[in-house]
C-alpha positions, 0 to 999 in steps of 0.5 A, a space after each residue: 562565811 558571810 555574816 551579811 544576811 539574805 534576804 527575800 521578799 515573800 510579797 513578790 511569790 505566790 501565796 502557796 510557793 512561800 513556806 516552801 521557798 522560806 524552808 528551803 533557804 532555811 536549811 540551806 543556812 550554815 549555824 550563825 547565819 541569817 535570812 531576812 523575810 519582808 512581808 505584807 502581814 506577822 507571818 505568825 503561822 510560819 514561826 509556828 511552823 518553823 518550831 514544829 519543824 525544827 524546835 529550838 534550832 533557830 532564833 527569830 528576831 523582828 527588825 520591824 513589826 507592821 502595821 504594813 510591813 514586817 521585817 523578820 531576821 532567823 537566824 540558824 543556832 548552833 545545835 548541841 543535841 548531846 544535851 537532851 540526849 542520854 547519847 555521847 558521841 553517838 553511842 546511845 546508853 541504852 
């Protein structure tokens, strides 16, 4: 597995293509693996959409922070979902 992160800039794709562009190199990532977002303004919304969608799952981390150019690196955690959950192995104590 590559260490080297993607990279891609949101600047060069329409406005309503972005999320789902970003979204779906996201999950496409394998745990400890990393995509670079430049862009043109914080992309606060997206970091707020991310956690909805997948909380905790993913560590983001600002190599440059404006004021015309924002550089963000997320990276993919490993997850360990046995614990927050009553569930071992996937036999549910319930």
């Amino acid at each position: 597995m590559s260490n080297a992160a993607s990279v891609i800039d949101v600047r060069t794709i329409a406005p309503f293509e972005r999320h789902a562009r970003i979204f779906g190199q996201l999950d496409a990532l394998a745990a400890g693996q990393a995509l670079q977002i430049v862009n043109d303004h914080d992309p606060v919304p997206l970091h707020m959409q991310l956690e909805g969608r997948a909380p905790g799952q993913f560590q983001w981390t600002y190599l440059q922070s404006g004021p015309d150019l924002w550089q963000i690196e997320i990276t993919k955690k490993a997850t360990a979902q046995a614990e927050d959950s009553c569930c071992s192995g996937g036999a549910c104590c319930g």
